[in-house]
LOGU-912815 format. One record per residue: residue number from 0; x, y, z of N, C-alpha, C, O in turn. Coordinates in steps of 0.05 Angstrom, whole numbers, plus 5000, padded with zeros to 4 digits. Layout:
<sites>
  nr n_xx n_yy n_zz ca_xx ca_yy ca_zz c_xx c_yy c_zz o_xx o_yy o_zz
 NUM    X    Y    Z     X     Y     Z    X    Y    Z    X    Y    Z
...
</sites>
This chain:
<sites>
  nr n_xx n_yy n_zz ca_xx ca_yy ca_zz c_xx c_yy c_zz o_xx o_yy o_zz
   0 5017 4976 5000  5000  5000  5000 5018 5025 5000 5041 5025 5008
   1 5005 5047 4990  5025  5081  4984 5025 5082 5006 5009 5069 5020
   2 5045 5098 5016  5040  5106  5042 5020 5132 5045 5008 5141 5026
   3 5019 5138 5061  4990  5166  5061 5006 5190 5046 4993 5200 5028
   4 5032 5202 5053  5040  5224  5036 5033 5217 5008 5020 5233 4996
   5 5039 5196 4996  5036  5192  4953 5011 5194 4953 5000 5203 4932
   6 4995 5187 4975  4959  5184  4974 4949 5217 4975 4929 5223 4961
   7 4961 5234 4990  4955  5261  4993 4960 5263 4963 4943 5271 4947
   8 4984 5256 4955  4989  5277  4929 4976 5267 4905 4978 5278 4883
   9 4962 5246 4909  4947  5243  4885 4927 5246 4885 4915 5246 4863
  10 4909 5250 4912  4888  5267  4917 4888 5299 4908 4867 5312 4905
  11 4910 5308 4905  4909  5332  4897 4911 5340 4876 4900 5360 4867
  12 4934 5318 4859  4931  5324  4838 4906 5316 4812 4906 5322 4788
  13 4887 5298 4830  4867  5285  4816 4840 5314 4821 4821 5317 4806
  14 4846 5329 4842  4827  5349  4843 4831 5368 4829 4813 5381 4819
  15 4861 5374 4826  4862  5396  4806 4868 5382 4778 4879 5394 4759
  16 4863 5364 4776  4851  5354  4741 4823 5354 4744 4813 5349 4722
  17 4809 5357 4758  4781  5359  4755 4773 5387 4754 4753 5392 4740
  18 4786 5407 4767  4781  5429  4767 4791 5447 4735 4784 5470 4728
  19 4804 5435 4723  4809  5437  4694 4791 5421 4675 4792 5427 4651
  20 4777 5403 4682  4757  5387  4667 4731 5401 4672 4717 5409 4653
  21 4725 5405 4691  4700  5424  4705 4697 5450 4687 4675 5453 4677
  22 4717 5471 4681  4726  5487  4670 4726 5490 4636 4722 5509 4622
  23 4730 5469 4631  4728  5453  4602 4700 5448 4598 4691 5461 4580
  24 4687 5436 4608  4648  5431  4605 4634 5462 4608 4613 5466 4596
  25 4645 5484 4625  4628  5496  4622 4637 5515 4593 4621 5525 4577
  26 4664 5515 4592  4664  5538  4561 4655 5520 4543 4642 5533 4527
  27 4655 5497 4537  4645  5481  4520 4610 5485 4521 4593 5483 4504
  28 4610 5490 4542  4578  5482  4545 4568 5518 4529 4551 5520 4512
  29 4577 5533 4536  4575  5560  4529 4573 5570 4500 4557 5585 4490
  30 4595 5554 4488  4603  5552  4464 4582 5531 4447 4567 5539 4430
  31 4583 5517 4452  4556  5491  4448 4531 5511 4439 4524 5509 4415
  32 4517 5532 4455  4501  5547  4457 4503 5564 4443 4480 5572 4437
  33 4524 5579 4431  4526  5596  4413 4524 5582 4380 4514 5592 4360
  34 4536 5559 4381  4536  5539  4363 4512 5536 4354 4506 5545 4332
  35 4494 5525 4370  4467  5524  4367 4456 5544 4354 4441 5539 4336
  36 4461 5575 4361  4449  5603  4357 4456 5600 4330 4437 5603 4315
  37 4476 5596 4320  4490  5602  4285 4469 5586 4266 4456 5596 4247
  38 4468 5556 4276  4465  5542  4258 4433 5544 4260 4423 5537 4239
  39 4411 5553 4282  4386  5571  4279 4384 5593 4257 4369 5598 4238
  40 4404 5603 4268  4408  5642  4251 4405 5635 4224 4395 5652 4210
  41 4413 5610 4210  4431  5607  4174 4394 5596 4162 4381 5602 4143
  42 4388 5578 4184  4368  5558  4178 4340 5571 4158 4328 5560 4139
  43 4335 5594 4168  4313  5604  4151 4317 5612 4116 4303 5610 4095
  44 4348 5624 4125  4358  5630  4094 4364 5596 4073 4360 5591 4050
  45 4369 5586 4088  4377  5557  4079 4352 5540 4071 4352 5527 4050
  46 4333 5540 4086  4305  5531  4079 4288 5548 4055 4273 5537 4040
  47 4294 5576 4056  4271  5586  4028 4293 5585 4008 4282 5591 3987
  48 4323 5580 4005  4337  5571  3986 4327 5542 3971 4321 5536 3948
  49 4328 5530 3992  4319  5499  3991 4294 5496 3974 4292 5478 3957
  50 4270 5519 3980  4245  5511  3973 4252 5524 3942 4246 5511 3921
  51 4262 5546 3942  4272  5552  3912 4285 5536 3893 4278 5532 3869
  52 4304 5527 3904  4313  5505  3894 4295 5482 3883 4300 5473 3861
  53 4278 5473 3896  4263  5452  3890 4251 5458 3865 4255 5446 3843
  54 4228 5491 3872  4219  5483  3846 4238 5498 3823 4228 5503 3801
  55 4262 5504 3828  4279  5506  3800 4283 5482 3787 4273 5480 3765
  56 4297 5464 3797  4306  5445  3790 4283 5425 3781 4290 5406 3766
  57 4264 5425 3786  4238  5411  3776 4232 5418 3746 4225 5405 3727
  58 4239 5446 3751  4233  5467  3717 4256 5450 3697 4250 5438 3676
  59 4278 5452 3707  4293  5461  3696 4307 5422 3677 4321 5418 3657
  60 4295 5404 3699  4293  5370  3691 4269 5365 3679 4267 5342 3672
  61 4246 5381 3675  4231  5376  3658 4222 5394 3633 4200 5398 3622
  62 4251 5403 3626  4262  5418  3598 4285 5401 3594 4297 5385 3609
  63 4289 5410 3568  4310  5397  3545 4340 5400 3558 4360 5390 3549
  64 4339 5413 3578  4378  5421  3582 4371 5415 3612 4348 5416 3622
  65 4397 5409 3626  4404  5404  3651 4431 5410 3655 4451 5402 3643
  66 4430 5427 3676  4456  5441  3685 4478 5418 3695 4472 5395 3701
  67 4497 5427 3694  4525  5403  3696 4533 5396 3726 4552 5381 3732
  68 4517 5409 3744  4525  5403  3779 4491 5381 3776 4490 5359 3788
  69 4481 5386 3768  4457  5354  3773 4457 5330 3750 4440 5312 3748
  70 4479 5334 3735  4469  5304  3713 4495 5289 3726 4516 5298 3734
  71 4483 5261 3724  4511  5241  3729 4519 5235 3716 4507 5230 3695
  72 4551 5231 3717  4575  5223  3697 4566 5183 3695 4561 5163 3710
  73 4568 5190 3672  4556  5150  3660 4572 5143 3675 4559 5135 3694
  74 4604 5137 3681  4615  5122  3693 4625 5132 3719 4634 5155 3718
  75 4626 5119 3741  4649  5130  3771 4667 5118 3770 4664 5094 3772
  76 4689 5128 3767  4720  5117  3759 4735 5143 3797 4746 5135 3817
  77 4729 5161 3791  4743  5184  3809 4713 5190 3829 4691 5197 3822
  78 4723 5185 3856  4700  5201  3880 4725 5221 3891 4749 5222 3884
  79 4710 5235 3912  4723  5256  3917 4702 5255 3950 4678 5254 3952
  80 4723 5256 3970  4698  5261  4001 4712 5285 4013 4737 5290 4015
  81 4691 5298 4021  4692  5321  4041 4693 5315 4065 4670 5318 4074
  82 4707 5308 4081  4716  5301  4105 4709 5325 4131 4729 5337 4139
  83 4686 5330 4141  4696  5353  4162 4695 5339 4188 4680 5321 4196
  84 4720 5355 4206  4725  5339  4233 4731 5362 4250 4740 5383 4241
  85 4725 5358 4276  4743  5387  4290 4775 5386 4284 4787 5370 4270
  86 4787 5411 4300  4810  5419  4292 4825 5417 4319 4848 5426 4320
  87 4812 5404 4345  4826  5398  4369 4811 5366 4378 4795 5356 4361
  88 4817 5352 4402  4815  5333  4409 4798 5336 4438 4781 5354 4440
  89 4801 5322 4453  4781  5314  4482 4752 5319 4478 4738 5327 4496
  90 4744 5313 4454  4717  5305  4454 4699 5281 4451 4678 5277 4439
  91 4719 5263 4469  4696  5232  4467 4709 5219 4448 4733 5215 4447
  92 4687 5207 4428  4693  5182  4407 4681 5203 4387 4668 5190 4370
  93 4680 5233 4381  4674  5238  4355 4687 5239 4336 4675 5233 4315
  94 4723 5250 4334  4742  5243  4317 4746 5216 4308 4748 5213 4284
  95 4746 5201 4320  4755  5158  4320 4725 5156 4306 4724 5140 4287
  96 4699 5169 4312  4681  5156  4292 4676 5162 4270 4668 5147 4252
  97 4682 5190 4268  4678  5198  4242 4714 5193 4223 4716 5202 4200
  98 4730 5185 4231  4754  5175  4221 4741 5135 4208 4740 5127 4185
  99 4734 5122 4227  4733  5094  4226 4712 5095 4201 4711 5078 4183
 100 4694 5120 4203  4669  5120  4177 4685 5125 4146 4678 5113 4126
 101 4709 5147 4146  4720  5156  4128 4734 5132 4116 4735 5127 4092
 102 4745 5117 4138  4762  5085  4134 4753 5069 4108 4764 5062 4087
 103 4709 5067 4129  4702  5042  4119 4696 5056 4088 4703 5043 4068
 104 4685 5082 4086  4677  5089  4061 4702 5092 4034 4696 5085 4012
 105 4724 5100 4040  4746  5094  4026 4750 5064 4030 4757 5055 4008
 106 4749 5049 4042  4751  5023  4031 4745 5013 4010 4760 5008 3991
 107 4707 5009 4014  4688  5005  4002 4694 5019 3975 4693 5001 3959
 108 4700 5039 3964  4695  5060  3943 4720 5040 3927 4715 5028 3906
 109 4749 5037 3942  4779  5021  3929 4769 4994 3923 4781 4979 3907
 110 4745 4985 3936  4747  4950  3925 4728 4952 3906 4720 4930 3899
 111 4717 4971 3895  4697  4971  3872 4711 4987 3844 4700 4993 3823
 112 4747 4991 3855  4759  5003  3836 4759 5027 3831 4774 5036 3813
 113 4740 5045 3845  4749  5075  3842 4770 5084 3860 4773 5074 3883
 114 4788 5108 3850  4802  5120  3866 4785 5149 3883 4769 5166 3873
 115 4795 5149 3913  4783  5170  3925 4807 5190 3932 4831 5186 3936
 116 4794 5211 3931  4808  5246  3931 4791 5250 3960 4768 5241 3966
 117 4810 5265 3977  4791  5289  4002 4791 5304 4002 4807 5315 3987
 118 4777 5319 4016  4788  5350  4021 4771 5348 4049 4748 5344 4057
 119 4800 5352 4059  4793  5343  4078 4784 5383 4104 4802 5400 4101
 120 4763 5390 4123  4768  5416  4136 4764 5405 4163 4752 5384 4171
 121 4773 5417 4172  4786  5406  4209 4818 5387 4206 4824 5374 4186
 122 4833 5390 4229  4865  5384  4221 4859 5353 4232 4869 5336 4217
 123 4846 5345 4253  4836  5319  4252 4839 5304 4227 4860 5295 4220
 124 4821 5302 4216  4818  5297  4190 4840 5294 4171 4849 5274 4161
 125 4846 5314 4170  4871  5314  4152 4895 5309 4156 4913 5307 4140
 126 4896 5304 4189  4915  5285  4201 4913 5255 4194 4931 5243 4182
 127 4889 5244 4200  4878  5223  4195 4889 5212 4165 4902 5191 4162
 128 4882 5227 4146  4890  5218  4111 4908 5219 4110 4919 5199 4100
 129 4930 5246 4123  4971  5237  4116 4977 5214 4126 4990 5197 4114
 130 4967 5211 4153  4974  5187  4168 4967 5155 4148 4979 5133 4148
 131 4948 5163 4135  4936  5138  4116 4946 5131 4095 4943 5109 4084
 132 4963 5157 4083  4975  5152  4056 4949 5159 4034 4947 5150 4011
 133 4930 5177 4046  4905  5181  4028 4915 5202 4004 4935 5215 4009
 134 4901 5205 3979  4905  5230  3959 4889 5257 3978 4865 5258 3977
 135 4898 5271 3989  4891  5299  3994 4889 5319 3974 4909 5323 3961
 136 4871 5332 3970  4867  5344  3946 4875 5381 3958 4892 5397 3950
 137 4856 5382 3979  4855  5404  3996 4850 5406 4020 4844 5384 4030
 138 4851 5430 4039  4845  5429  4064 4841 5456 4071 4848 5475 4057
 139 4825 5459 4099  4817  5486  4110 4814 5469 4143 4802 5449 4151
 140 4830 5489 4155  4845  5475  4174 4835 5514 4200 4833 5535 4187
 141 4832 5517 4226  4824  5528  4242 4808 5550 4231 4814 5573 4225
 142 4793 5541 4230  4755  5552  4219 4747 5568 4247 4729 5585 4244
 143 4758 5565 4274  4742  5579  4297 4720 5566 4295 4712 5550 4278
 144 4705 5577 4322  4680  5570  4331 4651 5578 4312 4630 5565 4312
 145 4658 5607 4292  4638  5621  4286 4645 5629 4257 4644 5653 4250
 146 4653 5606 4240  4669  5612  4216 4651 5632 4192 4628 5623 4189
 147 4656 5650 4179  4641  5666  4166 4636 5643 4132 4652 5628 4120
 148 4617 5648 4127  4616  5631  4097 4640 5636 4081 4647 5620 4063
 149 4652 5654 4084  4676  5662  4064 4701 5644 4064 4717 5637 4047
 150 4697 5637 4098  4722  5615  4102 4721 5585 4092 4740 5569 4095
 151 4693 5580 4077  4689  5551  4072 4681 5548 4041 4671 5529 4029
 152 4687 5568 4032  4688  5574  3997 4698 5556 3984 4690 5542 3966
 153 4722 5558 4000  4748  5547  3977 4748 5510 3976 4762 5494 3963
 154 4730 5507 3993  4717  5469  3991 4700 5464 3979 4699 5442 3968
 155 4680 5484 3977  4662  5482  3960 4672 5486 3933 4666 5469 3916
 156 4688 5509 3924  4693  5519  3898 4717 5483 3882 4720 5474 3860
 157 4726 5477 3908  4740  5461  3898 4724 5434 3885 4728 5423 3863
 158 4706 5427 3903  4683  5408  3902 4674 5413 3867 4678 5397 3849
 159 4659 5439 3864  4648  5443  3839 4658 5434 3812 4651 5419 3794
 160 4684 5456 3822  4701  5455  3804 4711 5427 3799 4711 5425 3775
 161 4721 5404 3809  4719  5386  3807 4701 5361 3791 4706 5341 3779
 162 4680 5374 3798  4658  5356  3789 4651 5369 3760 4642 5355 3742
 163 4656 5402 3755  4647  5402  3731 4667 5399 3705 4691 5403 3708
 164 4655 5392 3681  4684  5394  3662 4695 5417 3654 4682 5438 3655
 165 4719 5415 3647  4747  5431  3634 4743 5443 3603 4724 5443 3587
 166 4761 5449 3604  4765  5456  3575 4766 5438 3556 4767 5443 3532
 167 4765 5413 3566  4774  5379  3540 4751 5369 3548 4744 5351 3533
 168 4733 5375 3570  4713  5353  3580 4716 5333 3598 4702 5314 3605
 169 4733 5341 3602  4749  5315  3624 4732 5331 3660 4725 5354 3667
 170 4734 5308 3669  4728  5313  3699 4756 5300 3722 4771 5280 3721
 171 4754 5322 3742  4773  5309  3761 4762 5286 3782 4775 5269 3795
 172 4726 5294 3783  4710  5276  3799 4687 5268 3790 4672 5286 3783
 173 4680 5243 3787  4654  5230  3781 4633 5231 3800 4610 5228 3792
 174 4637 5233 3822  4614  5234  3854 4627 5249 3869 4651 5248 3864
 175 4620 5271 3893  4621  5276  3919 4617 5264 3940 4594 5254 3940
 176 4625 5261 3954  4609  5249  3983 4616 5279 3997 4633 5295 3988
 177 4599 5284 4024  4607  5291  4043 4603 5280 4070 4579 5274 4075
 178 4619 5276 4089  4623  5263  4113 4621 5283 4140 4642 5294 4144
 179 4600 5287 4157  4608  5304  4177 4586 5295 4200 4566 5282 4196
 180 4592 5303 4218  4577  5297  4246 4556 5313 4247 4558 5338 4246
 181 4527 5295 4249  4507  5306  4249 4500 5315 4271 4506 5299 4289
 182 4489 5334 4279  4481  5334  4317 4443 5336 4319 4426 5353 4313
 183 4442 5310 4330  4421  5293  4342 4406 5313 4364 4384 5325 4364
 184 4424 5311 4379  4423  5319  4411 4447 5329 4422 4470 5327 4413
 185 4439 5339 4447  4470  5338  4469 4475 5318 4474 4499 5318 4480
 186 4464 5294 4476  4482  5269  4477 4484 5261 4459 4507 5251 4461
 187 4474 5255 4431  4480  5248  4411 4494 5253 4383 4480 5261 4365
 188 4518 5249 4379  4523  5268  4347 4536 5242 4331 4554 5233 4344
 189 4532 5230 4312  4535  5207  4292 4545 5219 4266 4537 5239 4256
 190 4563 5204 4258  4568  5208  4221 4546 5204 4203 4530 5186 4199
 191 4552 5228 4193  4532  5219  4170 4549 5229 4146 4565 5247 4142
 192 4539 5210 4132  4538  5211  4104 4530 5205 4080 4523 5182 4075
 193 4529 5224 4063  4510  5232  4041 4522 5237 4014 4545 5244 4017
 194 4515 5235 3987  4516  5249  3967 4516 5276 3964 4495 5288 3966
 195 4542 5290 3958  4536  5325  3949 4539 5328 3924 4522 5343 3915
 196 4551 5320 3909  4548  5316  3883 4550 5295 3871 4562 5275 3878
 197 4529 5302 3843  4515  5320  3832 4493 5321 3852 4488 5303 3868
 198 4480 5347 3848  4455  5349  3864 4428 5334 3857 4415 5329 3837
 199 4425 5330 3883  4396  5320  3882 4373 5341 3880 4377 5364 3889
 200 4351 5334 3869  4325  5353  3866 4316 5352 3895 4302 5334 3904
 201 4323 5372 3909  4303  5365  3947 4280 5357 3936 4268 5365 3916
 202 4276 5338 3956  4248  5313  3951 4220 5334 3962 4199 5324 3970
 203 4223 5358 3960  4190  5374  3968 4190 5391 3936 4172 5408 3931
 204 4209 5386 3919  4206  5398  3898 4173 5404 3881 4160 5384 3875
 205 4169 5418 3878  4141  5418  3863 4120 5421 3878 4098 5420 3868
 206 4125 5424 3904  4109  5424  3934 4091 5451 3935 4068 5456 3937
 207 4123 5469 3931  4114  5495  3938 4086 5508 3921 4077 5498 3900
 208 4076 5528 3932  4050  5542  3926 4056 5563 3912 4036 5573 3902
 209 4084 5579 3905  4088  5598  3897 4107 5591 3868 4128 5578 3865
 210 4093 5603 3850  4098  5599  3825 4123 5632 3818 4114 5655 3816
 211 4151 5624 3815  4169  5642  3809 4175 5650 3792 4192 5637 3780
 212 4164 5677 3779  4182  5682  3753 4226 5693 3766 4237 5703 3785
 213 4234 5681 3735  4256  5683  3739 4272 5702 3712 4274 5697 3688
 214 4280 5721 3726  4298  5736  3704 4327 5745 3706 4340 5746 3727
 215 4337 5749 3684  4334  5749  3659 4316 5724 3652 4295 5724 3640
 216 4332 5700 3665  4315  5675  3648 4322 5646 3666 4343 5647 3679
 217 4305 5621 3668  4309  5610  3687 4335 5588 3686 4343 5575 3706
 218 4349 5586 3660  4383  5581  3663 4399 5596 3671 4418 5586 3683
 219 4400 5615 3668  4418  5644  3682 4412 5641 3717 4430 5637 3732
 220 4389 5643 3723  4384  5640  3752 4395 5615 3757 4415 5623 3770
 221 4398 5596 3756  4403  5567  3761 4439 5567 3757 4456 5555 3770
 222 4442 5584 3734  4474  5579  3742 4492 5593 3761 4516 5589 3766
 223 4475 5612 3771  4479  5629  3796 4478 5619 3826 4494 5618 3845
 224 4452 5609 3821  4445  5602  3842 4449 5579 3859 4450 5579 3884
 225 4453 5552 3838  4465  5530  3839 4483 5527 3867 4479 5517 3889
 226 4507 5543 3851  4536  5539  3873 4530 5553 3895 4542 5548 3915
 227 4516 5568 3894  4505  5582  3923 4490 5562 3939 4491 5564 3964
 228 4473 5542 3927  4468  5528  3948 4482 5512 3956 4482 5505 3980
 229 4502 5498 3935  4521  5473  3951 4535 5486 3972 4541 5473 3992
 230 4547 5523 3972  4558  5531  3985 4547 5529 4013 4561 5522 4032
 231 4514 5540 4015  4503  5533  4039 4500 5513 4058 4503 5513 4082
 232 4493 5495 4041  4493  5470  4044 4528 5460 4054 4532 5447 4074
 233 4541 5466 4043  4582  5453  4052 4563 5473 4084 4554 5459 4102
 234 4562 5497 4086  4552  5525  4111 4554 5510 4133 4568 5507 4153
 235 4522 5494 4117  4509  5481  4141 4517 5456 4157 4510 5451 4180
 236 4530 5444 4144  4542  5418  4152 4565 5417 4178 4567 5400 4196
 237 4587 5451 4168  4603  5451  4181 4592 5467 4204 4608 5464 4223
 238 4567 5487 4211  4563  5497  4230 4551 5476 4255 4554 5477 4279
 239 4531 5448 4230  4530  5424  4251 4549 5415 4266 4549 5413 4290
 240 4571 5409 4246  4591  5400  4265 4604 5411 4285 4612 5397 4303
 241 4609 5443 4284  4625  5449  4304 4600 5447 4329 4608 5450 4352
 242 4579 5445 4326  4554  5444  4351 4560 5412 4359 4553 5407 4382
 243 4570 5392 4345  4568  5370  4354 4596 5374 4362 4602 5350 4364
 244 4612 5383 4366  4635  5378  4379 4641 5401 4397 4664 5411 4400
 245 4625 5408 4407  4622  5420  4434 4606 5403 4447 4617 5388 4463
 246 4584 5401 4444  4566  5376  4455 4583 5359 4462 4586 5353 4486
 247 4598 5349 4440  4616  5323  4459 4637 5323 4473 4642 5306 4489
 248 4656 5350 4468  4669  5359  4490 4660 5368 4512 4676 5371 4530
 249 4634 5375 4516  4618  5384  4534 4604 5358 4556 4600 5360 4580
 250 4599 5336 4539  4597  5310  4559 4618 5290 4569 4615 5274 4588
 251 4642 5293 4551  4677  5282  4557 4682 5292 4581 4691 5277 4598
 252 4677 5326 4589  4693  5333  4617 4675 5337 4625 4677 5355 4642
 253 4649 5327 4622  4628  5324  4650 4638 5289 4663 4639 5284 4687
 254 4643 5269 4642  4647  5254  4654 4674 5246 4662 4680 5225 4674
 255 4689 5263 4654  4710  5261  4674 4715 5275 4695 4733 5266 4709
 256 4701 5299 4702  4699  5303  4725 4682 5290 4748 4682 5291 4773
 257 4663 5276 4725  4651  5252  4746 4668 5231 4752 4660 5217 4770
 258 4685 5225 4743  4703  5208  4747 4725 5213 4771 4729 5197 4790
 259 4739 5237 4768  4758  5259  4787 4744 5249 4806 4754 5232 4820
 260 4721 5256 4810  4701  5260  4840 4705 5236 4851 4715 5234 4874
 261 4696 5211 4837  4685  5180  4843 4716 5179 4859 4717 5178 4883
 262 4746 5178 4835  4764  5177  4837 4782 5187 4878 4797 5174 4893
 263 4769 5213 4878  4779  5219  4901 4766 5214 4925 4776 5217 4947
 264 4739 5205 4921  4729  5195  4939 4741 5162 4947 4744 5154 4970
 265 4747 5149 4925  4760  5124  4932 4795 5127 4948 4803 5110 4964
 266 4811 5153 4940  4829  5154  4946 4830 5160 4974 4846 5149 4989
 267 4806 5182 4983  4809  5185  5004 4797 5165 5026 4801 5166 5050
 268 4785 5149 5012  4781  5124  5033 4807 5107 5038 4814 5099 5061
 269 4819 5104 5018  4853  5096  5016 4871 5113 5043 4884 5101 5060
 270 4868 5130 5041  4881  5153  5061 4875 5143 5085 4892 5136 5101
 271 4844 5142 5092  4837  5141  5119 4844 5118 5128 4849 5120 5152
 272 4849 5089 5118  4847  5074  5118 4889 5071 5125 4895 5066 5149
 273 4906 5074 5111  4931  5078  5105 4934 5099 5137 4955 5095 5150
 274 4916 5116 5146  4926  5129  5164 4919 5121 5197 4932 5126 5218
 275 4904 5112 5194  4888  5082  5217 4903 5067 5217 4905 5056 5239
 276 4918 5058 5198  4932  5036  5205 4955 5045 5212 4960 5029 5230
 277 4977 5062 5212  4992  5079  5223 4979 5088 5243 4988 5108 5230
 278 4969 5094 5258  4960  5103  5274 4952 5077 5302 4955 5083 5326
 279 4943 5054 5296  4942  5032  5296 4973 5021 5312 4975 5013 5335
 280 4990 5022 5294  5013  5011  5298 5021 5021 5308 5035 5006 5320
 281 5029 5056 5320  5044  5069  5329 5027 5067 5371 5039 5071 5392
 282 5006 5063 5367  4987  5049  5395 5003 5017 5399 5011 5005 5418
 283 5001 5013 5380  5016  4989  5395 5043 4984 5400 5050 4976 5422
 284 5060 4989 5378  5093  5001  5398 5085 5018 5419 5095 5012 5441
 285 5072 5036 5420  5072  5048  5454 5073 5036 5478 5087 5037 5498
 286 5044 5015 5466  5037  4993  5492 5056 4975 5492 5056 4962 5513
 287 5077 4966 5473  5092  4948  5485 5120 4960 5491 5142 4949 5494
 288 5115 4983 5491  5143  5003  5506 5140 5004 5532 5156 5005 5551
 289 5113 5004 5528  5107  5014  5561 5099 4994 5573 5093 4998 5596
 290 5096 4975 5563  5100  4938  5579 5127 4935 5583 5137 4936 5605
 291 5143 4930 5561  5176  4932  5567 5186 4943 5593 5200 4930 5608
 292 5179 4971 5600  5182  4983  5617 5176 4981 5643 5185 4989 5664
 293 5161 4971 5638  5141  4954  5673 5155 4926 5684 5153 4919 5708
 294 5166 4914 5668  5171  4885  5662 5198 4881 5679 5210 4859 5680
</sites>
């Protein structure tokens, strides 16, 4: 057994790691909350985009021409995934899950013979692919808490640009994926992943009640408007994520400060126990000093 001094000091030092974990849940928790506020704030602009979208793209597949971000390339030879991850660590199992998803989906994509491209935003992530020996195409690496759309352009522009053809017709990507942590709940945030390119027609297409005229004309609007929504859409994904990775840094140092607690409560039973028994022993050399003495 420690003796009681190593027991003091790891009582102490187990409290002031909790007092730094404690400290950690609440800016997380704070931050979490503001997270939440962003990805509220975007949601309305993002939804009457969405509903626009629908019925453009309804128009615009039931005419003779279709724009080059929604038709599919006949063959998938080249995918390309958008990888978003945070850009720090102590948040649980959300980096290791959304890495083990990136794993299985580059697997899967190599045994059917296509080659995959990333681009990868959060340094996670893009740790994850050097470490792998993956093709990195690009990266956007400390985004902050409250990244402005301007800072997540250059994934999207790369994405597009990718997917649409060149000057020969050639493409650098046959499919998009994107990969990012959806947030459920405060306890819950899961990988998801989806198709970003080519686009899909949102499934409420033709729903809406308002019939839009479009000018100049409704291919001019559509080639405008298009990349504006994948841009929102890359927006929205990454404002989810940084909300799910406060959430889970936010329940990591709750439960490790539940742990600290559990932790020093067991230690200090160790203590009392380590000090009783010293205490114990030093009663009984007395009494047989002071029997010796009589004797």
């Amino acid at each position: 057994m420690a003796s009681a001094r190593e027991i003091r000091r790891r009582i102490k030092s187990v409290k002031n790691t909790g007092k730094i974990t404690k400290a950690m849940e609440l800016v997380s928790a704070s931050k979490m909350r503001r997270a939440q506020r962003n990805v509220l704030a975007t949601r309305p602009y993002a939804d009457r985009l969405y509903d626009v979208m629908g019925e453009l793209t309804m128009r615009s597949m039931g005419g003779s021409s279709k724009h080059p971000l929604l038709q599919p390339h006949p063959t998938v030879t080249r995918v390309a995934l958008i990888l978003i991850t945070p850009d720090r660590g102590l948040c649980g199992a959300l980096n290791s899950n959304l890495t083990r998803a990136a794993a299985r989906f580059i697997t899967d994509q190599k045994s059917q013979g296509r080659s995959v491209s990333v681009i990868a935003v959060g340094k996670k992530g893009r740790d994850f692919i050097l470490r792998a020996g993956q093709k990195l195409d690009s990266e956007i690496i400390g985004l902050g808490d409250a990244p402005p759309l301007v800072d997540v352009l250059p994934a999207a522009t790369t994405a597009i640009n990718g997917y649409s053809p060149d000057a020969n017709g050639n493409y650098a990507y046959d499919e998009v994926y994107l990969l990012c942590a959806e947030f459920v709940n405060t306890l819950v945030q899961r990988p998801k992943l989806r198709r970003f390119l080519p686009v899909e027609a949102p499934g409420n297409a033709g729903a809406t009640k308002v019939d839009y005229s479009y000018e100049p004309s409704q291919e001019d609007v559509l080639d405008q408007l298009l990349p504006r929504f994948i841009e929102v859409q890359l927006y929205q994904a990454i404002l989810e994520s940084i909300a799910s990775e406060h959430s889970a840094r936010m329940m990591a140092m709750r439960n490790a400060n539940d742990n600290a607690k559990e932790l020093v409560r067991d230690l200090t039973l160790t203590y009392n126990k380590a000090r009783q028994a010293a205490i114990t022993t030093e009663i009984s050399e007395i009494a047989a000093g002071a029997t010796a003495l009589n004797q």
